[in-house]
C-alpha positions in Angstrom: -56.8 27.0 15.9 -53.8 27.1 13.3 -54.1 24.0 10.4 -51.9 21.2 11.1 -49.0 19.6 9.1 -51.4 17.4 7.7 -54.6 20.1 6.5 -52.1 22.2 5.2 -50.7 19.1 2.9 -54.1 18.0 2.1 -54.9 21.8 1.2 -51.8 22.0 -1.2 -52.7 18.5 -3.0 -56.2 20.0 -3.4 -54.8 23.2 -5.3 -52.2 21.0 -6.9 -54.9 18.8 -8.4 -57.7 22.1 -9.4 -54.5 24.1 -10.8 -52.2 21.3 -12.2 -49.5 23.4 -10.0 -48.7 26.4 -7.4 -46.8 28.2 -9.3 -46.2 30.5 -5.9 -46.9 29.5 -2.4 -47.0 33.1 -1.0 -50.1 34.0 0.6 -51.0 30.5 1.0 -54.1 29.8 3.0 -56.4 27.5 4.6 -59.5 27.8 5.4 -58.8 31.6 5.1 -55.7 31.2 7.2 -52.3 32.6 6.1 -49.5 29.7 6.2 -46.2 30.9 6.8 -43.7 29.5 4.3 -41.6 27.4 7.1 -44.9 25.5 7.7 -45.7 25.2 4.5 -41.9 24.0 3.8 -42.6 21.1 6.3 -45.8 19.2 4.4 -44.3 19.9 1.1 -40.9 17.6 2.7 -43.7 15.6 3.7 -45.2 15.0 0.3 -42.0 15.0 -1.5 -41.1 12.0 0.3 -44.4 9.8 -1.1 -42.8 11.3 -4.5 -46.5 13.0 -4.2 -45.3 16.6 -5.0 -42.3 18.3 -6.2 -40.8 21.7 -5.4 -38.1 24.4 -6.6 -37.6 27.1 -3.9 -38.0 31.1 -4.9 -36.9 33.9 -3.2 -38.2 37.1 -3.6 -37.8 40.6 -2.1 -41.0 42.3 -1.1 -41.9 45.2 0.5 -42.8 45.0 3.9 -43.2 48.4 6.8 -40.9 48.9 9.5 -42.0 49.4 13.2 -42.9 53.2 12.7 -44.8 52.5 9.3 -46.9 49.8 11.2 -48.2 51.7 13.8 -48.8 54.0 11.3 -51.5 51.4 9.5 -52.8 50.6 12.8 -53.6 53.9 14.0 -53.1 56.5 11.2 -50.4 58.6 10.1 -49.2 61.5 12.1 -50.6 64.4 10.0 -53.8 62.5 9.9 -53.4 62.3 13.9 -52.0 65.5 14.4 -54.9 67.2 12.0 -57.9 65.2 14.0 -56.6 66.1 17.7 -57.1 69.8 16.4 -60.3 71.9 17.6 -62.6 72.8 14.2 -62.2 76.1 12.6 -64.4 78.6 14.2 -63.1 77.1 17.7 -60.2 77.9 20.4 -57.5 77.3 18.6 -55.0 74.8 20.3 -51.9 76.7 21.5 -48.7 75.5 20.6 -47.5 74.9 23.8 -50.6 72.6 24.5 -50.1 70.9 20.9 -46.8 69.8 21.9 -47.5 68.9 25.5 -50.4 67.0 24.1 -49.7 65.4 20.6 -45.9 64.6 21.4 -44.2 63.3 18.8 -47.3 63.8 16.3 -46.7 67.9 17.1 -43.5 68.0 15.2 -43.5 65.4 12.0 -47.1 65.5 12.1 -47.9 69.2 11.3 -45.5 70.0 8.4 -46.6 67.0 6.3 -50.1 68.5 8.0 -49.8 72.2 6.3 -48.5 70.5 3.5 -51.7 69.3 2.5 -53.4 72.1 3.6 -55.2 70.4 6.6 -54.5 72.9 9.3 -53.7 76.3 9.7 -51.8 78.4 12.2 -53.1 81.4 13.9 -51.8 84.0 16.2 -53.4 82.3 19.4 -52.2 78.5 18.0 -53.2 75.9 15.6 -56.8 74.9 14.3 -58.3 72.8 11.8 -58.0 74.2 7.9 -59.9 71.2 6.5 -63.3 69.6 7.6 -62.5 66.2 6.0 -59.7 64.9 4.9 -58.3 61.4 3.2 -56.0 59.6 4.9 -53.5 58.7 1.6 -50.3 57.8 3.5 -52.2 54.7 5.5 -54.1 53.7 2.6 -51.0 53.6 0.9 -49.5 51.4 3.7 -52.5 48.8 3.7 -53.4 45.6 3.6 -53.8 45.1 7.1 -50.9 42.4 7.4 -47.9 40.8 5.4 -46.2 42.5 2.0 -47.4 45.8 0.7 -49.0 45.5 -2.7 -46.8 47.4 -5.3 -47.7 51.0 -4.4 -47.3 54.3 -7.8 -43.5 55.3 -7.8 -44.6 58.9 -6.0 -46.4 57.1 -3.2 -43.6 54.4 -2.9 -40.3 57.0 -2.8 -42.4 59.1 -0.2 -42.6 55.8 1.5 -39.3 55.0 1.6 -38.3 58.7 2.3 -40.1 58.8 5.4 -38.9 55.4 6.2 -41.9 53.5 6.6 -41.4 50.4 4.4 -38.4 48.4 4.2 -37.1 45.5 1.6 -37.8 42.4 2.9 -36.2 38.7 1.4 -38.7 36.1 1.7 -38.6 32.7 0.6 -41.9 30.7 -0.9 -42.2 27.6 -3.3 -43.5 26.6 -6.9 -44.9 23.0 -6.3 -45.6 20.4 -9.3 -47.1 17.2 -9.2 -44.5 14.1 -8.3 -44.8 10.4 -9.7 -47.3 9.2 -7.1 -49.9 12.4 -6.8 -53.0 11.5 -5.9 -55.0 13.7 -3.3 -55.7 10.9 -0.8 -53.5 10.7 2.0 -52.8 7.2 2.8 -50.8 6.1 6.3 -47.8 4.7 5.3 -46.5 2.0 7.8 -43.0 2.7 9.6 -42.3 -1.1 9.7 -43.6 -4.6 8.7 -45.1 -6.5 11.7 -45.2 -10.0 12.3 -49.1 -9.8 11.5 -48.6 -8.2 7.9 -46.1 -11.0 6.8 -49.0 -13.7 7.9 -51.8 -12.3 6.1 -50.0 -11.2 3.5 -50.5 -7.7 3.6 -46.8 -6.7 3.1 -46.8 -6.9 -0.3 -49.4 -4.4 -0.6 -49.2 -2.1 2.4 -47.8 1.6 1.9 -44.6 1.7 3.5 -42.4 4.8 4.0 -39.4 5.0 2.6 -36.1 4.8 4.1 -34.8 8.2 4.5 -30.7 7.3 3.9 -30.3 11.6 3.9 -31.7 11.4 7.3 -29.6 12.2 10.3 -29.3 8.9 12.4 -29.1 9.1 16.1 -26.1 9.7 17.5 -24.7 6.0 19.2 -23.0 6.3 22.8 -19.3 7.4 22.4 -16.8 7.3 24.2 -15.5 10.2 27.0 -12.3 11.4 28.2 -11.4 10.4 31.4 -10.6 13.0 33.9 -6.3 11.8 33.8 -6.7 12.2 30.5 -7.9 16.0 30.2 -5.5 16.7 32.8 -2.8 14.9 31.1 -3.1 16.9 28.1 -3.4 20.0 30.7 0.0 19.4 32.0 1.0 18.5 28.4 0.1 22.2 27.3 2.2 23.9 30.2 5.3 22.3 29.7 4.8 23.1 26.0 4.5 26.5 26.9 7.8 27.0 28.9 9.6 25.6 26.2 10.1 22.4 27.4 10.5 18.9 25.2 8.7 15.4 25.7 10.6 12.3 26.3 9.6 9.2 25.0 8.3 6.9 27.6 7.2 3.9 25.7 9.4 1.9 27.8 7.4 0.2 30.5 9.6 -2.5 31.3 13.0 -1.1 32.2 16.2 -3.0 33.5 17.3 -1.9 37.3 20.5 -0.4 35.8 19.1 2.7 34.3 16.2 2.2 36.7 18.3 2.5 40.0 22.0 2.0 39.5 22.7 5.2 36.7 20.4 7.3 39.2 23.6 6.3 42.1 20.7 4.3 44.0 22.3 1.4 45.9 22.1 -1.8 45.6 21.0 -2.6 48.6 18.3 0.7 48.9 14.6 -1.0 50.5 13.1 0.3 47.4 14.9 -2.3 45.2 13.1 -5.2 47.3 10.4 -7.4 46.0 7.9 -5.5 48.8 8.6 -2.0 46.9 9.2 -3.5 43.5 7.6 -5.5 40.7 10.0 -8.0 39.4 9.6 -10.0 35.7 9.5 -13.7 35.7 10.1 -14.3 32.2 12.1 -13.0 30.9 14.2 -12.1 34.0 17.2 -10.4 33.2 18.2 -7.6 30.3 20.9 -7.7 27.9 23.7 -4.7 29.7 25.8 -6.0 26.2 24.2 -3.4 24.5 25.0 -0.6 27.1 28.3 1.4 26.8 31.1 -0.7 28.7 32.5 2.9 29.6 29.5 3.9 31.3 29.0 0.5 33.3 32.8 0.5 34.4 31.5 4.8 35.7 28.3 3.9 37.4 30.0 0.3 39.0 33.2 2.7 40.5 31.3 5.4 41.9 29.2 2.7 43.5 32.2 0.8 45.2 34.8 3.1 45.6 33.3 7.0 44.8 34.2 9.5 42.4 34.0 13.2 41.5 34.1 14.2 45.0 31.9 11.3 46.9 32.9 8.0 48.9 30.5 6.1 47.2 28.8 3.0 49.0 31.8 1.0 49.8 30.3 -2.3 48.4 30.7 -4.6 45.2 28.7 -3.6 42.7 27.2 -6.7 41.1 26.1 -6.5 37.4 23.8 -9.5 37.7 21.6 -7.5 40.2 21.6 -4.3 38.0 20.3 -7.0 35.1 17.0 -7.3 37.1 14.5 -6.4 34.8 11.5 -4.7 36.6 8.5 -2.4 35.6 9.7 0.5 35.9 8.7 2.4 39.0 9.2 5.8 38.0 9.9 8.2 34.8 13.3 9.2 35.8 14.4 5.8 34.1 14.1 7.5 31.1 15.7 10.9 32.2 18.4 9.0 32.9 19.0 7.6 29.6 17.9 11.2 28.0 20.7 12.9 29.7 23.2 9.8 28.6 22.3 10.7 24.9 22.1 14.6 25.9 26.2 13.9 27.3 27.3 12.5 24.0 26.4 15.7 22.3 29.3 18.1 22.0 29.3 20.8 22.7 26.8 20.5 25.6 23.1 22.3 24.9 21.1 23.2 27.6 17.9 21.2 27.6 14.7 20.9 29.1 13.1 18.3 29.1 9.6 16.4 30.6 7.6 13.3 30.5 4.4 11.9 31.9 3.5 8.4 31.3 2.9 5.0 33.9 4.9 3.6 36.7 4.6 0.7 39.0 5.2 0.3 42.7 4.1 -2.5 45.5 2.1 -0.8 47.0 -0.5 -1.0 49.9 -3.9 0.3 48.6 -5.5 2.8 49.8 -7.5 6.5 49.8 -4.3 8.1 48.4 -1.9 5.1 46.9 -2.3 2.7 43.9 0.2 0.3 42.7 -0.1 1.9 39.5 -0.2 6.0 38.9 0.9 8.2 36.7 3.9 10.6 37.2 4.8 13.7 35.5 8.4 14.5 35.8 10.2 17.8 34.3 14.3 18.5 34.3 16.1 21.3 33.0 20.1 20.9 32.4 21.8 23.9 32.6 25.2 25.7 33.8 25.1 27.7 37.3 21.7 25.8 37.9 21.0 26.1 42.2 18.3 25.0 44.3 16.4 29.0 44.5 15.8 28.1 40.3 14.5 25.2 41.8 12.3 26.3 43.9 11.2 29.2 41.4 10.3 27.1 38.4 8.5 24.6 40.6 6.3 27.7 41.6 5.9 29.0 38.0 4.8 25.4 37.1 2.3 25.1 39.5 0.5 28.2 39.2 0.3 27.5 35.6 -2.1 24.9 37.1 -3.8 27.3 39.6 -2.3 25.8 42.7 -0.7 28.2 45.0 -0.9 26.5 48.5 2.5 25.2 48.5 5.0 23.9 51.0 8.6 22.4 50.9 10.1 19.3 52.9 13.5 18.7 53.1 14.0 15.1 52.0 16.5 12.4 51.3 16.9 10.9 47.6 19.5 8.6 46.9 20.0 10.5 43.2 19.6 14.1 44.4 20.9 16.4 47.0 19.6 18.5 47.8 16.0 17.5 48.0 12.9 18.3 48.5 8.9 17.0 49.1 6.4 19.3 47.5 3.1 19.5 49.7 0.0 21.4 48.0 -3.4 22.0 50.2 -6.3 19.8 49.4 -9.7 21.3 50.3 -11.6 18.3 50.2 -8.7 16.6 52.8 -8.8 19.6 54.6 -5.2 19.3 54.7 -1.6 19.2 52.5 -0.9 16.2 50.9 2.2 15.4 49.1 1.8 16.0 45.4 5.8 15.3 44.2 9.2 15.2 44.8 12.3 17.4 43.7 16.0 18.4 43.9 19.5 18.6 41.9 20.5 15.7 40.6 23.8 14.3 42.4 27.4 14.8 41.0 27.4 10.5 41.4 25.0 10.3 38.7 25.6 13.0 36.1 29.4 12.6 35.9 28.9 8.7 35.4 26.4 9.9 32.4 29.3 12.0 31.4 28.0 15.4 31.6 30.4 17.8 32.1 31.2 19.1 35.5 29.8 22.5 35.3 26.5 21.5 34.3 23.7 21.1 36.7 20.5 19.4 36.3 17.4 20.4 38.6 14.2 18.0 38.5 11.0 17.7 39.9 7.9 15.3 39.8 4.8 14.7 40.8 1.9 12.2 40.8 -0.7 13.1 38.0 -3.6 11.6 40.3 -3.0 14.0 43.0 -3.8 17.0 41.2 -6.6 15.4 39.2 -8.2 14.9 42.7 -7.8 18.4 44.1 -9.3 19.9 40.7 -11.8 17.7 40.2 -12.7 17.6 44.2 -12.0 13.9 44.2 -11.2 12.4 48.1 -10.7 8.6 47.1 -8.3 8.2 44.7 -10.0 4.6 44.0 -13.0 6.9 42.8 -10.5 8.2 40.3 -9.2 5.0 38.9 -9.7 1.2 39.1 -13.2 -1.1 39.1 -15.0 1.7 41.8 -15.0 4.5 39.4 -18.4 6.0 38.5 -19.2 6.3 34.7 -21.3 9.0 35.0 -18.7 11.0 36.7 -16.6 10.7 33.3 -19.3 11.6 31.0 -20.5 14.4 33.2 -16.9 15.9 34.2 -15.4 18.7 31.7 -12.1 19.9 30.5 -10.1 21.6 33.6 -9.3 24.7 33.4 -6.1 26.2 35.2 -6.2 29.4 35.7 
């Protein structure tokens, strides 16, 4: 049985205390038992830490065989071999057929270092013994029977090395001193003071380990991504990728003008009621002092009486109801006020532009709504822009994300026209579900923002939930988010990948 940790520190205390040092810890043993160094390395930490020993590391290169020179130690070297497979002389000689048949690899490097030394001989019918004894020099040479070679003559050590039999190896051993508390008794030190050594007084006394401040601590439970997170930052990646810029969407709490009225949503749309919408109490209303009068007087006309080709809605706009603040229930809020600033710069620069942050909407709870979701929402403005480079960016950006099952709805949006539903299969459903919505943002809205009339702006978004749940195989998307979601499933969960 190998010497544990603790006989192999007792043993170096021992020679410590009969040598006053080890001035080299190679070939340590105990009990006649070779220590390797990283063993050895452990009790000397050990002692170190009682201040019981110190050590400086060495490093030395030593000579060591390779795989061919230890076989040769074990069983003899090949001319050696090759010499005592051979028949005496006076007998059959072996035939060189049979030699090579028989001895293998010994056959060929074996018999010229063999008839080097004059061991064998060859005759006309094969090969035969020239020696009757012989010294094996090259395994000698190659002995002891484990660990470094002693330093062998020059002549024995090139040979050696020419036949490539020994190797340089680095090894690392120690020279070990005596530390401020040496003594050869091992005492128990105590990993903490108990209730019982403070009453009997035994605290003061008792060996007590020292507090390691170099050691590693254990690692305290951290936080995890979530799952919306990691996709988040997914989404985040792609859009960087085609080029696109991030909106800021800081604004939670948005006014119904840039909300719904600058999107040519009507007044009276169901979406604006309390039942779709989350209204503020206090404060109530939001300061339209601050907006451009020009582009109030735009958005209130094409509202009640039309413009740029459109009837309008026939009915009087009322600023007090486009004062409404609300939380915002979606990101095209702030498109809307993005293309405003993009209109004001001249000349026009096509743009593209995304953002994926909260929005709020009364809604019913259930396996695939929330009142509260995240949506990701992408636009680019450009010149000659038509529903086909809708449709073909919308599929570029979702195989970025590895989803290919996709269908289109025709829909109805009050701001865009045309428009349409994006459905993307859901295995765990076993059906499509809607993932987001799309379409060209209406003349109405982008010649009240003062864009100019050749410019088109195409858009699309989509729920960041949805997607979350088809990659992450999620069916309840109350699993996902809210007071039902599993911890585990966080920690557990790793980064998407979209291929």
């Amino acid at each position: 049985m190998a010497p544990t940790k603790e006989q192999v520190a007792q043993a170096v205390l021992d020679a410590v205390a009969a040598n006053g040092a080890i001035k080299d810890t190679t070939g340590f043993t105990v009990a006649g038992e070779a220590i390797a160094q990283p063993v050895i390395l452990g009790a000397l930490n050990s002692l170190k830490m009682k201040e019981m020993v110190d050590y400086t590391t060495l490093a030395h290169d030593v000579l060591t065989l390779t795989d061919e020179g230890e076989a040769m130690r074990a069983e003899g070297s090949y001319e050696y071999r090759f010499w005592a497979a051979l028949p005496a002389a006076g007998d059959a000689p072996m035939p060189p057929a049979q030699a090579a048949q028989v001895l293998g690899k010994m056959s060929g490097l074996g018999q010229a270092q063999a008839m080097k030394r004059k061991w064998v001989t060859k005759t006309a019918d094969g090969w035969v013994r020239a020696a009757e004894a012989v010294q094996d020099a090259t395994r000698e040479a190659l002995a002891p029977a484990s660990g470094p070679l002693a330093a062998p003559s020059a002549a024995v050590l090139k040979e050696l090395k020419s036949r490539k039999l020994t190797k340089l190896t680095k090894i690392t051993s120690y020279a070990v001193t005596k530390g401020p508390c040496f003594t050869t008794e091992m005492k128990e030190e105590l990993g903490e003071i108990t209730a019982e050594l403070i009453a009997s007084g035994e605290w003061e006394t008792a060996p007590l380990k020292k507090y390691n401040f170099a050691a590693e601590g254990v690692l305290p439970a951290s936080g995890y991504l979530h799952p919306l997170l990691k996709v988040r930052e997914e989404f985040r990646q792609i859009f960087f990728e085609l080029g696109f810029t991030e909106m800021p969407t800081n604004r939670y709490v948005e006014s119904s003008f840039w909300n719904f009225d600058a999107l040519f949503q009507p007044q009276q749309h169901p979406a604006r009621d309390a039942h779709d919408t989350f209204f503020l109490k206090q404060p109530q209303n939001a300061d339209l002092s601050v907006v451009d009068p020009a582009l109030i007087e735009r958005v209130a006309h094409v509202h009640s009486h039309g413009a740029y080709g459109s009837l309008g809605y026939g009915y009087d706009w009322s600023k007090q109801e486009a004062e409404k603040l609300i939380l915002r229930t979606h990101t095209t809020a702030v498109s809307s006020r993005m293309l405003y600033e993009l209109a004001q710069q001249k000349p026009f620069k096509p743009t593209k532009l995304f953002s994926i942050d909260r929005v709020f909407r009364n809604e019913t709870v259930d396996a695939t709504h929330l009142a509260e979701f995240s949506q990701i929402e992408g636009l680019v403005a450009e010149r000659g822009l038509t529903l086909g480079h809708l449709i073909g960016i919308i599929h570029d950006f979702f195989k970025k994300l590895g989803i290919e099952k996709l269908r289109f709805k025709p829909a109805y949006n009050p701001y865009t026209e045309p428009s349409m539903e994006i459905f993307s299969w859901h295995e765990g459903l076993g059906k499509y579900v809607e993932i987001g919505n799309s379409g060209c943002f209406r003349p109405e809205m982008l010649r009240s923002l003062g864009l100019p009339e050749d410019v088109s702006v195409i858009a699309w978004g989509l729920s960041l939930e949805r997607p979350t749940m088809i990659k992450y195989g999620i069916n309840n998307i109350r699993d996902l988010v809210g007071h039902r979601v599993d911890l585990n499933m966080i920690r557990r969960n790793a980064l998407p990948r979209f291929d």
